[in-house]
N, C-alpha and C positions, 0 to 999 in steps of 0.2 A: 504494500500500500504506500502510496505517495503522499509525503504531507501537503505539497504545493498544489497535489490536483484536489486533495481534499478539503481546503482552503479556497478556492479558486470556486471547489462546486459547491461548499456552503455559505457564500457570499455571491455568489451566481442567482443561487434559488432565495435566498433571503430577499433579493430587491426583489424578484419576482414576487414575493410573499407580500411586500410591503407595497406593491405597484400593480397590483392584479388586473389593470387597462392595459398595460404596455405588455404585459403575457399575450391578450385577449386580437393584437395586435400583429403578435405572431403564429400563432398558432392557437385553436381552437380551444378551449376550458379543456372537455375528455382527453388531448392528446398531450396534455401537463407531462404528465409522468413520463411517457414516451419522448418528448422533449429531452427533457434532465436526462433522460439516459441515453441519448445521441448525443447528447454535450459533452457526459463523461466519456463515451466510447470515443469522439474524437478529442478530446484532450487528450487520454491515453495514447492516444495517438501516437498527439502531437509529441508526448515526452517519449514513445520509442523513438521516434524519427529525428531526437536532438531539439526539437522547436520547441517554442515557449509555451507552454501550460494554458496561456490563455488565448482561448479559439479567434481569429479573424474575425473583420464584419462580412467579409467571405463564407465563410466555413459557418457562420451561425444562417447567412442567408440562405444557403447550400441546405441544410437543415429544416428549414421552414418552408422553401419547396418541396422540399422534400414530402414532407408531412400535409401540405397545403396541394397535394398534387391530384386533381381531383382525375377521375376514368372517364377513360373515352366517352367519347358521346356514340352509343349505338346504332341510331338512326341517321343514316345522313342528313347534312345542311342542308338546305337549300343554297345552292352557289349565285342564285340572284340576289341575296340579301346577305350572304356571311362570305366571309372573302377570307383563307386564312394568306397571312402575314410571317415575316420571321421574327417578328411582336408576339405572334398568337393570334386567335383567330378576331377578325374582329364583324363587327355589324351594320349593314349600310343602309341601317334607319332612322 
């Protein structure tokens, strides 16, 4: 066990605790926990790979697509109103 990553994640999740919009912000209420545990798997990471302990605004935004990544859409678009982009798809209404 690491002290710097275990320092790192209980001053991580405490603002969270004390800031619970700016969670709400990233990710979803139910995916909390699944958060905090992709934060530690990549810090672990980061200290196998020599890097510093605390995650990028990279590597945290990486995480929250991640999680924020919603399934295919099943049914096709209609291509006269949705146009996709290398944005994503967008809507020409």
């Amino acid at each position: 066990m690491n002290v710097d990553l275990e320092i790192y994640l209980n001053n991580f999740i405490k603002f969270f605790k004390k800031n619970p919009k700016d969670l709400l912000n990233l990710v979803p209420k139910e995916l909390e926990d699944v958060f905090y545990s992709k934060i530690r798997e990549r810090a672990s990471l980061n200290i196998e790979e020599g890097l510093n302990v605390v995650l990028t605004q990279k590597q945290i935004i990486d995480i929250c697509v991640e999680l924020n990544r919603k399934k295919e859409v099943e049914e096709p678009l209609d291509e006269r109103i949705f146009q996709t982009t290398p944005f994503g798809i967008i809507c020409l209404n």
